[in-house]
N, C-alpha and C positions, 0 to 999 in steps of 0.2 A: 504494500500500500504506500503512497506515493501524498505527504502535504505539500498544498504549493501555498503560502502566505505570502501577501498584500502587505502592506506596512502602512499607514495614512493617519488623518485622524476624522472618528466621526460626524456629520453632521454634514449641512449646507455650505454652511459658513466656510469649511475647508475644502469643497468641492473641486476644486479647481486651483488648489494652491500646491507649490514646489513641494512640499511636506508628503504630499500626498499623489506622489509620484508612482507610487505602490499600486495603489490602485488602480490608478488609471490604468495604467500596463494590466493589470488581470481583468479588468474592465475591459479592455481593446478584444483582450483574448476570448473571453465568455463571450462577445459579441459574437464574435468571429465564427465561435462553434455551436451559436446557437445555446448559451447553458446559463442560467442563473444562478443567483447565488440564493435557495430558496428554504433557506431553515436556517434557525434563529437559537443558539444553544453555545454555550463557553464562551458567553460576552463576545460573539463575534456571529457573522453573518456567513453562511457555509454552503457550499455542495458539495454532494456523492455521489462522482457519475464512475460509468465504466468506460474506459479509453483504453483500445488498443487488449483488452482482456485483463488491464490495471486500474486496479480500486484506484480513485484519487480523489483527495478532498482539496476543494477551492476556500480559503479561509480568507475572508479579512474580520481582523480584530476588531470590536467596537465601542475599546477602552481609549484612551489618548495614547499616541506613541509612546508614550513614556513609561507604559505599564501593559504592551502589546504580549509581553510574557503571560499574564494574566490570562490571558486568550488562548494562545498557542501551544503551551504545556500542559493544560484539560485537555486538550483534542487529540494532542500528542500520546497523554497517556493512557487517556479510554480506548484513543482506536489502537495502542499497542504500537505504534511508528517508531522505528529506529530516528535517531537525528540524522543518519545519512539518506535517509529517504528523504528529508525534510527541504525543500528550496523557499527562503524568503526572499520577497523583491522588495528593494529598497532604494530610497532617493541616497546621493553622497555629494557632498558638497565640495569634494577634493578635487574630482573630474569635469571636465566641460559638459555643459547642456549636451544630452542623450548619448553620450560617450556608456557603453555599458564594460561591465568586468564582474566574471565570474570570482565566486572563491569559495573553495571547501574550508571551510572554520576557522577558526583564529580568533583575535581580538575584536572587538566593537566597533576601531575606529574613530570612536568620540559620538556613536550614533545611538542615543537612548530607546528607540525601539530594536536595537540589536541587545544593548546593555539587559535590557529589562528577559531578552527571550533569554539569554545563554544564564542570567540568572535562575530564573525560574526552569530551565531544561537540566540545570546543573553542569552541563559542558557547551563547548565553543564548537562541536564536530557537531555542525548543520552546513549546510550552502546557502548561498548569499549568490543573487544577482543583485549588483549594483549599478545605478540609473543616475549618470550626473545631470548637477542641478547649478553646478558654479559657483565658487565660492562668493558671498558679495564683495565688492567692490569697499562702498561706504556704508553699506547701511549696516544695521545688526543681524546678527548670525538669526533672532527672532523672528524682527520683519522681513527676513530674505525669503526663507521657508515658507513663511505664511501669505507670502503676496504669489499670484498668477505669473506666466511665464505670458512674455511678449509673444506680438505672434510668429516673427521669425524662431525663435526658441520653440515653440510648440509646433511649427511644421516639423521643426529636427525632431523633435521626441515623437510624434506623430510614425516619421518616417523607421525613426526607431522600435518601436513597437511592433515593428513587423518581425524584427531578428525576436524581439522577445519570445511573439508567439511561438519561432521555432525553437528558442532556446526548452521553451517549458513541453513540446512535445519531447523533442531530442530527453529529458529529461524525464518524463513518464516513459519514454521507451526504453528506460535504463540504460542510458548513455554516463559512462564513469562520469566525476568531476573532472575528472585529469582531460578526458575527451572535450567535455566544458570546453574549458579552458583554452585548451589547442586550438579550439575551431570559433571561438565565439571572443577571445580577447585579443 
């Protein structure tokens, strides 16, 4: 069985903000196949479809990033999921707008809905797609994340979205991280 997790945060009001870069990318995806996210259980909003002859749950958390662990480790441990089954998509603010980079485990990065998952999972062996968002310039590390991306920016992540959706087949088909990596950074 195969999670794929979203990283964002709740609501309207974040709809469409750098933050919630997560989402949108599994947003694109579910569109793409047709699949909602249609059950409401572990503070997160989820499906469980079959793809490919592989269980797979679609999760976005629907705690604030800062406590996405909250979400992700109920679902993790009721449905039994290894962490290396486990892919979370997430915004980085190290990388250029839609610059993506795989990684199998490791640190946070300075990213509080990573912080909060490898807490709550008790280890750092999960995968991580990461989605840049730019570091800002002037403004603060807060209003950078929480403001919308211009529309040049959101054609690029737009266009980006597409490698997503094949990263996260490639990734239900049980493609290594090592493969990940080779083919997608």
């Amino acid at each position: 069985m195969k999670l794929i997790v979203a990283l964002g945060n709740p609501g309207l009001k974040y709809e469409k903000t750098k933050h919630n870069t997560g989402f949108m990318a599994l947003d694109h995806y579910l569109k793409n196949h047709n699949l909602t996210l249609n059950r409401d259980k572990f503070d997160g909003l989820y499906a469980k479809e079959k793809i490919g002859g592989e269980d797979v749950i679609f999760l976005e958390p629907q705690t604030y990033m800062n406590e996405s662990g909250k979400s992700v480790a109920p679902m993790a441990n009721f449905f039994k999921i290894d962490p290396a089954d486990i892919l979370v998509i997430h915004d980085d603010m190290d990388m250029p707008v839609a610059k993506l980079r795989i990684r199998a485990g490791g640190k946070s990065g300075g990213h509080n809905g990573i912080k909060s998952i490898i807490a709550s999972l008790g280890t750092e062996k999960f995968n991580r797609l990461k989605i840049g968002i730019k570091h800002p310039d002037k403004q603060s590390v807060v209003s950078w994340v929480l403001t919308p991306f211009d529309a040049d920016q959101q054609a690029l992540l737009d266009q980006s979205f597409e490698t997503v959706d094949q990263v996260i087949d490639d990734f239900i088909a049980g493609k290594s991280a090592q493969y990940l990596m080779n083919r997608y950074n």
